[in-house]
N, C-alpha and C positions, 0 to 999 in steps of 0.2 A: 344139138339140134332137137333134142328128146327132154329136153327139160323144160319145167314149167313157170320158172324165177321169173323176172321182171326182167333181166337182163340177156336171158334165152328169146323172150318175144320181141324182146324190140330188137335182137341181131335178127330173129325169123322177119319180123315186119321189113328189117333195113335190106335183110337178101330179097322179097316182096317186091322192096320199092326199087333196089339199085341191082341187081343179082345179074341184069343184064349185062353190066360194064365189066371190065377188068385191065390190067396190065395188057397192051400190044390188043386193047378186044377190035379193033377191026381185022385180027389175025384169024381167021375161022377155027383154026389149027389149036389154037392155046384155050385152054380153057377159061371160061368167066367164071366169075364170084359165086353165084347162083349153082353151079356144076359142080366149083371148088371150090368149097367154102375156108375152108383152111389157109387158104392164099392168105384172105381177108385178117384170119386171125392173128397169123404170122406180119403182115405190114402194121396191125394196130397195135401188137407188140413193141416191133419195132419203134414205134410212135413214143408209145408210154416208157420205152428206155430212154428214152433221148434225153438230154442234160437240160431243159429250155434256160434253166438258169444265167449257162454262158451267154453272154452278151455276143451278138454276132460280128461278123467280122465287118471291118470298118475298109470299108470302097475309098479306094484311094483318089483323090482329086485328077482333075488333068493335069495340073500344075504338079503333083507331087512327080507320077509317071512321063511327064517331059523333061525333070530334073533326074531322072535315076535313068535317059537313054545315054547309051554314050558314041553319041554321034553327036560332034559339037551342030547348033542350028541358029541360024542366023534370027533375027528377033522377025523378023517378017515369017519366018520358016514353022515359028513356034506359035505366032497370032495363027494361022491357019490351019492346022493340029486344033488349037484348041475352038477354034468354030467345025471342026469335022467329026466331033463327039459332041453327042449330047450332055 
């Protein structure tokens, strides 16, 4: 917070512009960003460990998750399932 780098002012400008928000911030109780600023540091952390490289995981169809119930369903049973999901 006490440094003068380029990267000190613009986290000071970002607590300036967002410091009000935080985790649960209509909780009065918990603190925001602005108060704790370390929260901040800790989830941008967290961010920059992240793998982005894995490919994310693949949503399976309706058809796939109608085929793996096992409750046999009559074809009329399964046309309606798959209009009750988007």
């Amino acid at each position: 917070m006490n440094g003068k780098d380029e990267s000190s002012m613009k986290f000071k400008a970002f607590l300036d512009r967002h410091g009000h928000r935080g985790l649960k911030e209509i909780d009065v109780a918990i603190l925001q960003w602005g108060e704790d600023p370390i929260k901040v540091i800790k989830f941008l952390k967290g961010i920059l460990a992240t793998d982005l490289t894995e490919s994310p995981v693949k949503k399976p169809t309706i058809e796939e998750l109608i085929g793996q119930l096992k409750t046999e369903l009559t074809p009329m049973k399964k046309r309606l399932l798959k209009f009750s999901f988007p």
